[in-house]
Every structure is written in C-alpha cells, then in structure tokens.
VEXDREN-112320 format. One record per residue: residue in three letters; x negated, y, z negated of N, C-alpha, C, CB in turn. Coordinates in steps of 0.1 Angstrom, whole numbers, plus 5000, padded with zeros to 4 digits. Glycine has a CB too. Layout:
ALAXYZXYZXYZXYZ ...
***
This chain:
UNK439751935515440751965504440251905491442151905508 UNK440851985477440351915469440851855459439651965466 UNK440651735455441651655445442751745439440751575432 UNK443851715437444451755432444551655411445551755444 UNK444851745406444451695390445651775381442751755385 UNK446051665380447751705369446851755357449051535362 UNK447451905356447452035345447251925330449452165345 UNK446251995323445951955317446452035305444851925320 UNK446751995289446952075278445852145273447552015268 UNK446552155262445152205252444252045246445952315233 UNK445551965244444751865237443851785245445651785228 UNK443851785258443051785269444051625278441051765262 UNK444851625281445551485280446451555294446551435261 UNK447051465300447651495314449251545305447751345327 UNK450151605312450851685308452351555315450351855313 UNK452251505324453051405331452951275323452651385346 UNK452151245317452251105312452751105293450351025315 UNK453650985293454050985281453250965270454850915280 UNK453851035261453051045250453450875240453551205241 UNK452150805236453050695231453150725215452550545236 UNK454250675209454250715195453350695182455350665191 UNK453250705178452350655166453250515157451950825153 UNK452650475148453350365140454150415132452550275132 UNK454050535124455050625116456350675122454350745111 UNK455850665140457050745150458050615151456250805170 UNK457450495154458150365155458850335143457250275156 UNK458350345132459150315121460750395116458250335112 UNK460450555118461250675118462450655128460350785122 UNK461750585143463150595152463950465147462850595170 UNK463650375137464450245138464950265123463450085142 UNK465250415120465850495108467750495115464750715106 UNK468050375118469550395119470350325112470050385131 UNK471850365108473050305098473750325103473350335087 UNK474950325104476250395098477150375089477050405107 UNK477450455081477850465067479950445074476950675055 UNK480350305070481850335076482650355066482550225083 UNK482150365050483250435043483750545044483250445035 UNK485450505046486150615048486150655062485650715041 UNK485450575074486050605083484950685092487250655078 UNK484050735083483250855083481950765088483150955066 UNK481350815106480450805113479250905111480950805126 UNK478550855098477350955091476150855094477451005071 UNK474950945098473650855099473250835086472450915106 UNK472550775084471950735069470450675069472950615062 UNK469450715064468050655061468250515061467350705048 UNK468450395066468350245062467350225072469850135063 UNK465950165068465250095075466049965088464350045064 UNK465549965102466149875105465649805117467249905104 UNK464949685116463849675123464649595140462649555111 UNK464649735145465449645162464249555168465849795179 UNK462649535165462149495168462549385172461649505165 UNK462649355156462749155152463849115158462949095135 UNK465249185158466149175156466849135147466249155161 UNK466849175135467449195124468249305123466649195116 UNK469349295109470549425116470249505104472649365118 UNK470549595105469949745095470949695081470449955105 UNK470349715074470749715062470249545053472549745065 UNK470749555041470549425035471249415024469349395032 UNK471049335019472149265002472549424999470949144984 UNK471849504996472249604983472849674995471049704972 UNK472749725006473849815014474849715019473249915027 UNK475349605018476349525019477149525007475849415023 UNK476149554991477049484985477849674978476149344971 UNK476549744984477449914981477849944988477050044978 UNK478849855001479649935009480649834999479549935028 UNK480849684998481949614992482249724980481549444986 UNK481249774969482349804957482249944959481949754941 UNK481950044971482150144969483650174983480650234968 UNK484350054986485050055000486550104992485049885010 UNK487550134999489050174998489450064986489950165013 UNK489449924992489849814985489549814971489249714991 UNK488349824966487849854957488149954948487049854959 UNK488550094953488650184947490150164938488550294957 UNK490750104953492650044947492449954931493549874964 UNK491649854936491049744919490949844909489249664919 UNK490049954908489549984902490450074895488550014906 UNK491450124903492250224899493750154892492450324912 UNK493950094897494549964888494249924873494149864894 UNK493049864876491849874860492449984852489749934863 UNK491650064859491950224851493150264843492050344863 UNK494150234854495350264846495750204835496250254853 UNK495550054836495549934822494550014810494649724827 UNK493950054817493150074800493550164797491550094797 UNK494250334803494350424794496250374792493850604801 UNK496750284797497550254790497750164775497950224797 UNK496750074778496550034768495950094758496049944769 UNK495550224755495050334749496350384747494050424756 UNK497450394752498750424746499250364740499550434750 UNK499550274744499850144734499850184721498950024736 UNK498150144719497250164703498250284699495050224703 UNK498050404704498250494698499950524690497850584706 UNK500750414695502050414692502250314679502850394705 UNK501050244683501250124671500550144655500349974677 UNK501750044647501750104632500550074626502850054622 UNK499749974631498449894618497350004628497849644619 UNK497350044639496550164645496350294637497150204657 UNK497950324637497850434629497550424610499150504633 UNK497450294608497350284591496150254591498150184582 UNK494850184603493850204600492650334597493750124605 UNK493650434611493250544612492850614603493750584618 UNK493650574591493450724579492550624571495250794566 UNK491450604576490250534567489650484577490650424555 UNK489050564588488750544601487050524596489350674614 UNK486750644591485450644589484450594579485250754589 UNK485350494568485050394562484850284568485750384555 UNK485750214578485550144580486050134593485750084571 UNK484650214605485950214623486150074628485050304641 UNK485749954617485749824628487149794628484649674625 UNK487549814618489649784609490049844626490449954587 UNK489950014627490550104633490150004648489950264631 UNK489250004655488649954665489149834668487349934663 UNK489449744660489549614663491749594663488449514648 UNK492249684653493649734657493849764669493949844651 UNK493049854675493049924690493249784699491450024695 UNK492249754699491849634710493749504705489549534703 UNK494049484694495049404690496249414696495249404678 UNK495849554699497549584698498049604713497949734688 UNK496849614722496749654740496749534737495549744751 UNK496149394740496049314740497349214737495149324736 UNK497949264729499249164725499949244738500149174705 UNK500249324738501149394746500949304760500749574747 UNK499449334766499349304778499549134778497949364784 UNK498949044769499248944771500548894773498748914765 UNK501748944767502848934765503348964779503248994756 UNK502949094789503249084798503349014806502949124799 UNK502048984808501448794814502548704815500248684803 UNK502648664805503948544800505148604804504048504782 UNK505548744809506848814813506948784826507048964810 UNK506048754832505748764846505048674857505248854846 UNK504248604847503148544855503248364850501348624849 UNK503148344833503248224826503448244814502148154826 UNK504348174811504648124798505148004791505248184795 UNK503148024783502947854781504147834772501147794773 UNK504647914768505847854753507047764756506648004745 UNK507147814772508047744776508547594775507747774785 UNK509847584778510447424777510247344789512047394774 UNK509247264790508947214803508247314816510247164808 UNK507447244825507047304837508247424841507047164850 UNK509347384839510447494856510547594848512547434864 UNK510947624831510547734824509347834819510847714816 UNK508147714822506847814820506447864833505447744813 UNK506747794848506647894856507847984861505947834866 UNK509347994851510248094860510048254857511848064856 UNK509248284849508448414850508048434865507048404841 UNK506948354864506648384884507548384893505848274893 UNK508348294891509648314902509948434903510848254899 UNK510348474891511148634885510348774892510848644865 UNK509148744893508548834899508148884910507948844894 UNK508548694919508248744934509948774937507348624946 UNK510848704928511748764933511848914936512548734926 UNK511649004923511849134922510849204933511649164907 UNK510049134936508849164946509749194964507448984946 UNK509849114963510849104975511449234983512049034969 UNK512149294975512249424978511949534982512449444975 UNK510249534968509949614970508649564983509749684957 UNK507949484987507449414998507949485009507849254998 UNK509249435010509449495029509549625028510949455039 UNK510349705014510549875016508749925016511649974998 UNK508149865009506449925013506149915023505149865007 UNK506549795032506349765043506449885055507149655043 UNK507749955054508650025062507750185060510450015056 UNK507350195048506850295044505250345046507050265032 UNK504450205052503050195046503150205070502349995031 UNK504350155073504150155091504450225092504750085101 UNK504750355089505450495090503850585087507050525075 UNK503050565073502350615074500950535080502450665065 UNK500950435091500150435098500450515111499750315098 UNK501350555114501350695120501550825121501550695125 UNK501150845110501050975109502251045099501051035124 UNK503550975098504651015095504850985079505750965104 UNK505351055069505451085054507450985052505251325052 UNK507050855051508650865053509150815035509250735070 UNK509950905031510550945017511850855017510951115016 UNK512650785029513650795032514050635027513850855046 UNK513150565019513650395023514850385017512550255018 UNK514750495006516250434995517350465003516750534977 UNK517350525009518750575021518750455030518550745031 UNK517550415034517850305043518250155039516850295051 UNK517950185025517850035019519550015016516650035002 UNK519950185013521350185007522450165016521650305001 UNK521850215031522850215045522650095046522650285058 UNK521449975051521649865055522449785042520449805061 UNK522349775029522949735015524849715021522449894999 UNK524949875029526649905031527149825045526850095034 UNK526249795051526949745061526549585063526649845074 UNK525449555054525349365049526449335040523749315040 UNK527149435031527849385021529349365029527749505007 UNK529349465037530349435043531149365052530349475044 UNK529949315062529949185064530049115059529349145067 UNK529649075048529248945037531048885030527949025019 UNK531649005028532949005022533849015030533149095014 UNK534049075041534849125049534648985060534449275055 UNK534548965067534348895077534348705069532748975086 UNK534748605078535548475077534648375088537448505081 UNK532948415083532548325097531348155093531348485109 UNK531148065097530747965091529247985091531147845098 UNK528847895079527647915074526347965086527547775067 UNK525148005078524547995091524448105100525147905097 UNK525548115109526248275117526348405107528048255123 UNK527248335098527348485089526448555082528048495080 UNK525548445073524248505068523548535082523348395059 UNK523648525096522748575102523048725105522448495112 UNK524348755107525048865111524648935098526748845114 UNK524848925083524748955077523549045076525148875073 UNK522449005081520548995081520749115092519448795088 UNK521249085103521249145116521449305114522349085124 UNK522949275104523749425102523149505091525349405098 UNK522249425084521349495076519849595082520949375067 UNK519649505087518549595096518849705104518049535105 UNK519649665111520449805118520749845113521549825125 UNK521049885099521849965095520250045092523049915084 UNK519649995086518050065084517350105092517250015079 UNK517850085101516850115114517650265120516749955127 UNK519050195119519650325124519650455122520550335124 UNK519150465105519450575095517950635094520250505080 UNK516850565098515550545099515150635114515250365099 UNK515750605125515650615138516450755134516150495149 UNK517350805133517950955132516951025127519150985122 UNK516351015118515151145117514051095126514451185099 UNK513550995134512850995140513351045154512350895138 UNK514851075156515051165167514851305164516451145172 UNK515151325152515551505146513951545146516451525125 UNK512651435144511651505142511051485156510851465131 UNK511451385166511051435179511151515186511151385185 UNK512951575186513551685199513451855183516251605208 UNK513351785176513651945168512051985162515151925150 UNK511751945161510051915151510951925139508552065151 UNK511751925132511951915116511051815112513551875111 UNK510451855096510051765087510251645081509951805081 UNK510051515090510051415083510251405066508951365087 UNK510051465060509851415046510951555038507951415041 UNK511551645046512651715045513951625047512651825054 UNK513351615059514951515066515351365054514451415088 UNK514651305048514451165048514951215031512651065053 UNK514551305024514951345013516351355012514451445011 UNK516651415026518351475026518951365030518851605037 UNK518651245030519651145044519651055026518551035067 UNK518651025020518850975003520251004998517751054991 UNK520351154997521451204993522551225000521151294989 UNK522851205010523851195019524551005019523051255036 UNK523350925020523550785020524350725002521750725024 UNK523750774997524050724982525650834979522350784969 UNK526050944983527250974975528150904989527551174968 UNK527850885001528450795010528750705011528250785016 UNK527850644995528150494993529450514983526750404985 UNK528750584975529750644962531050664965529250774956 UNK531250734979532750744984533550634983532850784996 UNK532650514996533050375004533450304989531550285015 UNK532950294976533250204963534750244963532450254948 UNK534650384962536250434959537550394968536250594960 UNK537250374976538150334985538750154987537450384997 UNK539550154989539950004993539549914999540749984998 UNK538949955005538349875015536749815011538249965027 UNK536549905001534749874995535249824980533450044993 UNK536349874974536049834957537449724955536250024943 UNK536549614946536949524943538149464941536549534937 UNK539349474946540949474942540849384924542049354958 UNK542049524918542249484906540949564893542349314907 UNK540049594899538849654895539049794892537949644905 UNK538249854882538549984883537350054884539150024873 UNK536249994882534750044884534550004902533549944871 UNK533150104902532750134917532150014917531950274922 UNK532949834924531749764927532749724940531049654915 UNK532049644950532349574960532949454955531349564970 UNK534049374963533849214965532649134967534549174974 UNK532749004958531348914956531448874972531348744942 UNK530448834976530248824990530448654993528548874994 UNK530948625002531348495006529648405003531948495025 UNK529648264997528848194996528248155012529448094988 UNK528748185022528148145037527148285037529648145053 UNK527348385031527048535038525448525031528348705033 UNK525148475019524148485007523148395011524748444992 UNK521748435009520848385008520448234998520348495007 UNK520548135005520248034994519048014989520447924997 UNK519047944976517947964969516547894970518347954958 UNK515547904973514547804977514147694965513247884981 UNK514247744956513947614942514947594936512847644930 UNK516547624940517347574931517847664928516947494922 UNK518647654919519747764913518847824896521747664909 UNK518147714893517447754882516747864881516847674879 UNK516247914899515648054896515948154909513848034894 UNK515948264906516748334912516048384927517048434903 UNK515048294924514348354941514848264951512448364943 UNK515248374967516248334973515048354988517748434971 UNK516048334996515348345014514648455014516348365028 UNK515048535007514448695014512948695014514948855004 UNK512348614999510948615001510548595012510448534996 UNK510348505021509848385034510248485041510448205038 UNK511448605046511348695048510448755049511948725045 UNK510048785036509448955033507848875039509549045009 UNK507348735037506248715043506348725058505748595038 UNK507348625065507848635080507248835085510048605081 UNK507948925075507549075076506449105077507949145066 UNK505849105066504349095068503049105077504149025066 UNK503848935079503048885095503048955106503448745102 UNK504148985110505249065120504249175121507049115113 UNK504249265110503249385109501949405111503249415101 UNK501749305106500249285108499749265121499849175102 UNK500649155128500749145144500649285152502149075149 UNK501949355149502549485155501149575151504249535147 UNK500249595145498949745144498149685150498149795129 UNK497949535148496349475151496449455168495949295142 UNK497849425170497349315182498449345197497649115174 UNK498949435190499949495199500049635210500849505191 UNK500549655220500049805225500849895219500149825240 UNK502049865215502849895209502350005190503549765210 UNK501349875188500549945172499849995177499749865161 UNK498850025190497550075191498550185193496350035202 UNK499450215201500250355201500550405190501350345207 UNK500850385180501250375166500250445157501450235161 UNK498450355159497450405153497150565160496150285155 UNK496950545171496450655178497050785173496750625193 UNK498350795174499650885173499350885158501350825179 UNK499150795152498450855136497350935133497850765127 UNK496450905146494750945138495151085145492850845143 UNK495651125162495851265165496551295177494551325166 UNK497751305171499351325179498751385195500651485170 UNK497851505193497651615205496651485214496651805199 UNK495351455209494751335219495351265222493951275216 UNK496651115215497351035220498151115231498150965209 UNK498451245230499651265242498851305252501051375238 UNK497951365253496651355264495851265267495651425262 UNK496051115262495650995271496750945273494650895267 UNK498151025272499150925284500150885275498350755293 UNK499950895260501250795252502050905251501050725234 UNK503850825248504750925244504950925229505850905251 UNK504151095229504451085212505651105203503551175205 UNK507051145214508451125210508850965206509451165222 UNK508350905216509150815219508150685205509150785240 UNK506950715202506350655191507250695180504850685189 UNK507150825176508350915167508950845162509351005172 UNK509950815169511850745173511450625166512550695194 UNK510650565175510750385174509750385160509750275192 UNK508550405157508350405142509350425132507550495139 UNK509850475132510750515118512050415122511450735117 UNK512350375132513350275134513050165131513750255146 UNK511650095131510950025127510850005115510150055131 UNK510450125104510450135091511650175084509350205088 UNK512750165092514150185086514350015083515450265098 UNK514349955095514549805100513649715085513549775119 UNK512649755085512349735076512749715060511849775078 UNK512649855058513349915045514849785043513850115049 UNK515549795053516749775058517049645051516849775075 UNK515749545052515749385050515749355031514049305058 UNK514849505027515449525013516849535010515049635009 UNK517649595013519149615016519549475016519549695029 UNK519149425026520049285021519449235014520349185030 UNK518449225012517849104996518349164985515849074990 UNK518649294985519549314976520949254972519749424977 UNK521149314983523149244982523449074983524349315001 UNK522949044994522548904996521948774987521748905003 UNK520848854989519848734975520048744961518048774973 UNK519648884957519448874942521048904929518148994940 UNK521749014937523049094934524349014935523149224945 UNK524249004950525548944961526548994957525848794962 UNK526749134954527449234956527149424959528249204946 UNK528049474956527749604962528049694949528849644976 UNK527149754948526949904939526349994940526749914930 UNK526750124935526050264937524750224932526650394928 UNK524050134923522550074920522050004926522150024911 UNK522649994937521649894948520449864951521749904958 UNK520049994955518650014957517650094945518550094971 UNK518450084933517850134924516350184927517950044915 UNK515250214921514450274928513450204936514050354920 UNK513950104940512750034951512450084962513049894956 UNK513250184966513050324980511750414970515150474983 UNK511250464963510850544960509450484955511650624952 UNK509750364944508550264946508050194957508650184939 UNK509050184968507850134982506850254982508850135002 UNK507150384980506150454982504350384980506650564974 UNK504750414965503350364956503150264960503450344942 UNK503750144960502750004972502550014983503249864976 UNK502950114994502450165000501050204998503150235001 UNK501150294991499950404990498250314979500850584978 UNK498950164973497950124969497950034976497750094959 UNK498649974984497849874997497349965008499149755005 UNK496850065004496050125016496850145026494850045022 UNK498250115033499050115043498750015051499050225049 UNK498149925048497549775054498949675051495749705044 UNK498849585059500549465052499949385047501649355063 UNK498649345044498549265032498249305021497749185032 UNK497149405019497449505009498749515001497249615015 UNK499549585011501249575009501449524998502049485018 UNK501249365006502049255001501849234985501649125010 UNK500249234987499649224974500349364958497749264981 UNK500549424964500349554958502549534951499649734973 UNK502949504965504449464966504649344947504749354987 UNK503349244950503649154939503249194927503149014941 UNK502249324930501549364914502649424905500149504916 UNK503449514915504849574908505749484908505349684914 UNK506249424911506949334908506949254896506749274915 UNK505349194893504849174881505149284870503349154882 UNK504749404873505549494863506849484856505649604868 UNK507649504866508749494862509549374857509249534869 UNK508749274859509549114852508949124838509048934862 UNK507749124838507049144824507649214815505949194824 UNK507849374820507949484813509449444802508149634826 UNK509949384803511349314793510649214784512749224802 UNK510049154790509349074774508449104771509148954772 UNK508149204772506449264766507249364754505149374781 UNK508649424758509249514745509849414740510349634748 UNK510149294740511149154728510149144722511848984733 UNK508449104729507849034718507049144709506848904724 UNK507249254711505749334703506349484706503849314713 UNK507849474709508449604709507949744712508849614698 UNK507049724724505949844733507349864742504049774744 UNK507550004746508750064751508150024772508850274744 UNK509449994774509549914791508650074793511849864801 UNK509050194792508450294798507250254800508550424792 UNK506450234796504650214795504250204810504150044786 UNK505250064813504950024825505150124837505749924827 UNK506450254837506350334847504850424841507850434850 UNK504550454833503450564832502050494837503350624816 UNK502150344836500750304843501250314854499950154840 UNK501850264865502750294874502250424885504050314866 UNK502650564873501950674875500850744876502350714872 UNK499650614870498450674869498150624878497650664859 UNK498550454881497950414896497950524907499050294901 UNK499350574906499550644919498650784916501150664923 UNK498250794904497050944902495850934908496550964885 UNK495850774904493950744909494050694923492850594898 UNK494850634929494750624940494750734951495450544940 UNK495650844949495150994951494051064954495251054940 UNK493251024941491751094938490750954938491651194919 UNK490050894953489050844954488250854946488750864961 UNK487650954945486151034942486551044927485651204951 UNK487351044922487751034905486850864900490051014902 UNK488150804909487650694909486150584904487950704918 UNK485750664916484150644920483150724909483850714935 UNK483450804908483050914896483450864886483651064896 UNK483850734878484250744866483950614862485550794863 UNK483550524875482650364872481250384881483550204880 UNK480950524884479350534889479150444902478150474876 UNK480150474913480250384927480250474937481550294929 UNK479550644932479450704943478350684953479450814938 UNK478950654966477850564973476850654977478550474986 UNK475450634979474350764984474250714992473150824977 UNK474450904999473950925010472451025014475150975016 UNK471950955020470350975022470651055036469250805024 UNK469551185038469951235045468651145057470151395042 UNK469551165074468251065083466951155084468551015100 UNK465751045084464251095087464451195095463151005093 UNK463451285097463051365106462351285115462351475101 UNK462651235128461751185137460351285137462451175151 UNK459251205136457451285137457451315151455851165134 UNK456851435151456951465165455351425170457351635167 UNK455751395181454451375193453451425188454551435209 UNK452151395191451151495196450951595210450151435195 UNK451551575217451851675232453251765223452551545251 UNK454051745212455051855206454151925198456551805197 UNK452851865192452551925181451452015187452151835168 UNK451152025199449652075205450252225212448751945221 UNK451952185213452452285226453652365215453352175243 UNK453552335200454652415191455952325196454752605194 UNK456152285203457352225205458052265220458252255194 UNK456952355227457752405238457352315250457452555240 UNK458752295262458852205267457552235279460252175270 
***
C-alpha cells in the first residue's frame, strides 16, 4: 500500500493544517471596541492589545465617550439655552439697542452692552435662587436656596412619576391630574378630619398618594384591557380632575365657610408638614421626601425584579411577554407607581408649601415634570438634579425682573429651548463639534491558504 499524503494546494502546503497568521493578521483581529453611546453595540477600529492584557481603548476614547455621552449632551443643552437666552435678553435691552446705531464705529460699545446686559440678568438670577451676598446675615443670604429647593420639591417627585413611566415604555402626560386628585383628597383630610399630631400628617401623606396612584392606575387599566393611548387618556383625566376640583371648591364641603372665592379651609396645624429650618424659610418635610423618592427609585430600576420588569417592558413589550413577564400587569402597576408619585407632589402642595386648597394647586408642575423628566435622561438622579435646575428657575426668575427688569417669561423660553435641544442630540453635538467618530472595523487579512484558493473553502 502506498503512503497516504494529505492533498496538497497550489501553494504547495497541506490543506488540513492551520494556516498561522501573519503579524498584520494578529494585529487586525485585536481591532475590537464597542462604541456604548446611545446604547448602540457598533464595532469600531480601537487597537486593543488582548495579548498584554490591556483593555481596548485609552485616555482619548474614554475622554470621547465622557463628552460625547447623554449626560453631556443634557449640560450642553442647558449651556445652549443660557446663551441664546442671554442673546435675548441683549436684544430687549436699551444701552444694546443705543449702542447698536453706531455699531460699526465702534462694535466694542455694542459687544460689551451685549455681554452687560446677559450677565446682569443672569447674575441676578444667581442671587434669586442660589445666593445673595446682599443679604442681612447668613439665614437671608442663603434663603434663596431654601426657596428653590423648596419650589423643587414638587417638581422632583412629579419628574419622578414621569421619568418611571417612561422607563417603560409609557408617555405619561397625566401628573397634573394626579397631582390635583391626590392635592383633593390630602386637603381633605388635612381639614376635615380631628386626629393627633403625627397620625394625621401621616394619613394625610397616605391619602395623597392614593389618590395619585389611583387616578394614575385607571389609565394603566384602560391601556392594558382596551389598548387606548396612554397620552390620550392622561390628557383627558387633566381635564376631568381640575373642573372636578373646580366643582368640590363650590360646594360646602370644600369652600371655605363665609368665603366667596373657590378656596378650601387652612388645614389643621397636625395635618402640615413641619418646617426643617424653622419658620424663616419655607422649606418643609416634603423635601427628605422627594430625596427618600429618589432613593426608592433608584432602588426600584436598578436592583429590583420588579424594575427589571419595568426596563424590559420598555426596551420591547412583544420580547418581555415572550420571556414570561406580564405586560398588563407592568401596565397597571407602572402608572400606579408614577401616579403615587406624582401624588406626593399633591401633598407638598397642600401640606408643605400652600396648606390649603385651590383650583392652582398644581399649577404647572404636572406639565413641567415632563421636561425634568426628559433632561434627567429618565434616570432619578438626573431627575433630581434637573428637578433643582428648575426650581432654580423659578425662585430666581422674580428677582432677576426687580433688579434689571428682564420679563419672568425669559425663563419659560430657556425652559423651552432646553426641552428643544434635549430633543435633537445630534443638534447638540453638531453645534460644539462632539460628534463622536465612528471608524468603520479593519478588514481582517486574509490567510494565505484564502488567498491561494480565491477564498473558496
């Protein structure tokens, strides 16, 4: 018999034994990344030596994932908005427009007006909200801050309710209705009922949530058993909740005896949130609340089975209900959740800051949870963060028009650009040069047994 001899190619080399790579083939296969902005599992050219064991990438693709990430985009878009407001500003102001007509004589007059007049404005804000050194003593230069987490407060947990709604999947419009139902049935506790300290503010807290959760949980039944539109339903229950309040004023039982305007009775001193620094500033329990909230949330996505049901049922209703979850029963309990939420607004309304009842209760802190929502990324610290940026708005926004007479509006139109750019990422990115590159991956070199045989196996 005669030896047997494994088939030989063209390039004269056994056809069974591996081909080993060249140093260009070695280098090419240790061509891996993954690019996680946005979520998005894309290969990418980064050298990355598995040899040594060292991890692919270095300083510059660490530091262009930090400023080209979500987080950043939020900063930036923030930024953004301050400056083309402060570009309004100028444009409304008188030494702006008197340098203007002699612009091209002299643009430093015009230029240096511009910059004066954003600048007084914004600083002023600062001091509306944050500090003000002018103040009489320590407890007046910081009751700005107070002022602002007070006003924060509110909008904190309604983002809250808003931002857990859209970590799954659901569009929920609805907090002012919930904020206004739990507002109706904390107030009424608060005034109605004869119970000792302690108990009543807790009933009070209790009946506020429920009440948001309740009004919260109805469209999360109507969009489980009916499929109706979350963000139909949540629109209509606003308007059902608010002239339902409007009714309850009119009646005896809600409006004030001896009164002739739509307000409730002041709420028993047991029922009311006491104040954490004193009576000198108006911030009450609800804060340590709205953080207690927070945490709560943060717990409930990260660390719970309950949030992983939540995420999942966000990223894709049809896969979560084909590995086993119930995507009714997530439905229901989310939006009960972010009613409950919303709900705790409601009472820091009536409770903490008000401590009574009116058709302006929830003035528009239902509609602004949206927008801190949508710039804390739907994250609870984000939230939180985004909960105190507006807040800061609106405490400022009154002495920034006393001292330099810039109209409170300003503040909703930055307000509205936030929520423009936060929208449009890629604006964003496109307009501070943070579009991150993407390198398309090497072509692995092919063998010399691919390159002898065209590639055929």
């Amino acid at each position: 018999m005669s030896e047997k001899h494994p088939p030989q190619h063209a390039g004269g080399e056994p056809a069974g034994r591996a081909q080993q790579p060249t140093p260009a083939a070695e280098e090419t296969a240790a061509l891996v990344s993954v690019d996680t902005a946005g979520g998005a599992m894309e290969p990418s050219a980064v050298p990355a030596t598995a040899q040594s064991g060292q991890l692919p990438g270095g300083p510059d693709t660490l530091l262009r994932k930090i400023f080209t990430g979500s987080g950043m985009v939020s900063v930036l878009a923030v930024l953004l908005a301050l400056i083309i407001g402060g570009l309004l500003i100028a444009s409304t102001d008188k030494q702006v427009a008197t340098t203007a007509t002699y612009l091209f004589a002299r643009p430093t007059d015009f230029l240096a007006a511009v910059w004066n007049a954003a600048t007084r404005s914004y600083i002023a804000l600062f001091q509306g909200s944050v500090f003000n050194p002018r103040g009489n003593g320590v407890a007046a230069q910081f009751a700005p801050f107070m002022e602002t987490l007070t006003i924060a407060t509110p909008l904190i947990t309604a983002g809250l309710g808003v931002a857990l709604a859209f970590r799954a999947g659901l569009f929920n419009i609805g907090a002012q209705g919930q904020i206004i139902v739990a507002g109706i049935l904390a107030a009424w506790v608060g005034f109605a009922l004869d119970l000792p300290m302690g108990l009543h503010l807790l009933l009070v807290l209790v009946a506020g949530i429920i009440g948001g959760a309740f009004w919260g949980g109805l469209v999360g039944v109507l969009k489980a058993r009916t499929g109706a539109h979350e963000v139909i339903l949540t629109i209509m229950f606003n308007y059902i909740a608010l002239y339902f309040l409007r009714y309850l004023l009119n009646t005896p039982a809600f409006q004030r005896p001896g009164e002739s305007n739509p307000i409730s009775p002041i709420l028993d001193p047991t029922a009311v949130y006491p104040q954490i620094f004193g009576s000198q500033y108006r911030l009450h329990l609800g804060f340590l609340l709205a953080i207690a909230a927070t945490v709560l949330v943060w717990w409930l996505l990260n660390r719970s089975t309950v949030g992983f049901e939540f995420r999942a049922v966000g990223a894709n209703p049809k896969a979560a209900q084909t590995a086993g979850i119930n995507v009714s029963r997530s439905t229901i309990l989310v939006m009960a959740l972010a009613g409950g939420l919303a709900g705790m607004s409601g009472v820091a309304q009536v409770a903490g800051t008000e401590k009574v009842l009116t058709d302006g209760v929830a003035a528009t802190y239902g509609f602004d949870a949206i927008t801190v929502a949508l710039l804390g990324r739907s994250t609870p610290w984000g939230t939180f963060a985004a909960g105190l940026l507006f807040g800061a708005f609106r405490a400022g926004a009154v002495q920034m028009q006393i001292q330099t007479g810039t109209p409170i509006d300003i503040v909703l139109v930055v307000q509205s650009l936030i929520v423009l750019f936060i929208a449009a990422p890629p604006l964003v990115r496109a307009i501070f040069g943070l579009n991150p590159r993407r390198r398309k991956p090497a072509r692995p070199a092919k063998s010399r047994e691919a390159a002898t045989t065209g590639g055929a196996a």
